[in-house]
C-alpha positions in Angstrom: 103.8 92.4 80.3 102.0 95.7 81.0 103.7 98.7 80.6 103.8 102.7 79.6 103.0 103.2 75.7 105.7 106.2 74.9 105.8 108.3 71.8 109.0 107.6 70.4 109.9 111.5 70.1 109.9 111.5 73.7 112.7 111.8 75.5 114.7 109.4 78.6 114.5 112.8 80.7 110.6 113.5 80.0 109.5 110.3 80.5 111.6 110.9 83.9 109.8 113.9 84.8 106.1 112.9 83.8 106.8 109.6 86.4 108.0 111.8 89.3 105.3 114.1 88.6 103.1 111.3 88.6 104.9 109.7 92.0 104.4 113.1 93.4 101.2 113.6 92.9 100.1 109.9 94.2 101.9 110.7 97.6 103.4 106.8 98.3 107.0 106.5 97.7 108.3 104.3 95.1 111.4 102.4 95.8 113.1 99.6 93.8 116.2 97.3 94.7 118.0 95.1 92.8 119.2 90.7 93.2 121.5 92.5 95.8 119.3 94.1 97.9 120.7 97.8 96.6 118.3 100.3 96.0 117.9 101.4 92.8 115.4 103.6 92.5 113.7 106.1 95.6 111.0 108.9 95.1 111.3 111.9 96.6 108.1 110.9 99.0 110.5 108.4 101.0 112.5 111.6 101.8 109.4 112.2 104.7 108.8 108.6 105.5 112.6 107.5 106.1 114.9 111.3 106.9 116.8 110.1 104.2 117.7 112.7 101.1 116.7 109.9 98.6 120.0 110.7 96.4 121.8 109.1 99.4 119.8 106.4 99.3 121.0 105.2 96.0 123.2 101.8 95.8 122.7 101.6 99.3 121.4 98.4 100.9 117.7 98.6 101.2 118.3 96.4 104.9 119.8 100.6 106.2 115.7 101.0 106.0 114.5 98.5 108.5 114.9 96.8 112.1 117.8 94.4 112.5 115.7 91.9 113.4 114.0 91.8 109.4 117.0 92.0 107.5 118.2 88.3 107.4 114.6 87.1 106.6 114.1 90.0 104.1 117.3 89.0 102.2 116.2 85.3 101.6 112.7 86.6 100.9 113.9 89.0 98.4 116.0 86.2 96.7 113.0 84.1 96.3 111.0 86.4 95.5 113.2 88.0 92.1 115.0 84.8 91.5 112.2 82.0 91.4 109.0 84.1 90.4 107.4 84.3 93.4 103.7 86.6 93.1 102.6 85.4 96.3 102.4 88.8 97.9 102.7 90.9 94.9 100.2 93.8 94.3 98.4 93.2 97.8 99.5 95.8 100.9 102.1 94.1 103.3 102.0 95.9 106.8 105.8 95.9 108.3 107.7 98.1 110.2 110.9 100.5 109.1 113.3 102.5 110.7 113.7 105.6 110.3 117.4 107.7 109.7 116.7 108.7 113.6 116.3 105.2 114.8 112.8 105.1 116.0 110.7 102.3 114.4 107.5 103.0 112.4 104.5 101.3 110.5 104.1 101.1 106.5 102.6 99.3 104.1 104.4 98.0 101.3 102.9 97.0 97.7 105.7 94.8 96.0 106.0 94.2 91.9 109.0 92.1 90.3 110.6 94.0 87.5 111.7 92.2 84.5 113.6 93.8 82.0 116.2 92.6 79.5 117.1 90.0 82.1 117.2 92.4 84.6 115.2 91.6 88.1 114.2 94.2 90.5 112.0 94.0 93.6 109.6 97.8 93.1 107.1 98.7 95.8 105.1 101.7 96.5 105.7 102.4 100.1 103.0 104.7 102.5 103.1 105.6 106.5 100.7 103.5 107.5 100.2 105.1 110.9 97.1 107.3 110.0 95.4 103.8 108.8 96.5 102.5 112.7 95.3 105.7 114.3 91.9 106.2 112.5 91.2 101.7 112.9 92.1 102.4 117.0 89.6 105.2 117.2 87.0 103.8 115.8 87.7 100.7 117.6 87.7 103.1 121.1 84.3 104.6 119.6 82.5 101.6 119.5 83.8 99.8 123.2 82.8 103.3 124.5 79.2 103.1 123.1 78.9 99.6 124.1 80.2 100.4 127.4 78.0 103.3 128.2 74.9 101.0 126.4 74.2 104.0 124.1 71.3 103.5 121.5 71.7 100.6 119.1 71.4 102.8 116.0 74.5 104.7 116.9 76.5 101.2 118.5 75.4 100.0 114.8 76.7 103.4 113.0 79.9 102.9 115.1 80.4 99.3 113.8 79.4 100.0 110.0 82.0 102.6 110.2 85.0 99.8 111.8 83.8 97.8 108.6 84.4 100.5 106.1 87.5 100.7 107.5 89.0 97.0 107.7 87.2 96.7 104.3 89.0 100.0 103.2 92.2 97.5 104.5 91.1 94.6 102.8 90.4 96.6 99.7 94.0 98.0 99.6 95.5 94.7 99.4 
């Protein structure tokens, strides 16, 4: 198992601050639930993606953070996924949507580790918006119909395209 190498003079409450200093700095949130679907853990960087204060957020059931219409199928695929080892999808970007505190539905993408410890099994994920990923994908997307549409030179319809590569790959690459 990978994990943190720790002086032992350090203590519980600096190791705490050197990881949310670290989680800060990264920008994704970090959240973690437990075999019961209550959260755990939340980073401060959730605060922006969900409205939530994240202290509220603790012991709460991580379904208050998504549509109705996931919940049941994130439940049993949280219980498969802690309880009988399942790595299918872990360390590769999942695209899904959440809700936020205000109601409205939005994009993110979701990175999910299991979490062993002393017999202990969490579900951890770094979390990101992924909205600006959408946006800057569609305008590039527009770019290139546009060029081919107006039959612009070939050097900039192929610019236009190596740029929509770099940018799925940038996807691809992130899972």
């Amino acid at each position: 198992m990978v994990s943190f190498q720790v002086n032992a003079d350090i203590s519980l409450e600096e190791v705490r601050a050197v990881l949310t200093t670290l989680a800060l700095a990264s920008g994704e949130g970090f959240i973690a639930i437990d075999d019961k679907n209550l959260i755990v853990l939340a980073s401060p960087a959730l605060e922006a993606l969900w409205g939530y204060d994240t202290g509220t957020l603790i012991g709460k059931p991580v379904q208050t953070l998504m549509p109705l219409r996931h919940r049941k199928d994130h439940t049993a695929g949280v219980r498969r996924f802690v309880l009988e080892d399942r790595q299918t999808t872990s360390g590769h970007w999942s695209e899904v949507n959440a809700l936020h505190r205000d109601g409205r539905e939005f994009p993110i993408h979701l990175r999910f580790m299991r979490v062993q410890h002393e017999g202990r099994f969490l579900l951890a994920a770094a979390v990101r918006n992924a909205a600006p990923y959408q946006q800057a994908h569609m305008a590039l997307e527009e770019a290139l119909t546009l060029a081919q549409q107006q039959m612009v030179s070939p050097e900039l319809k192929d610019r236009l395209q190596h740029a929509v590569d770099a940018v799925e790959q940038l996807n691809v690459a992130n899972d």
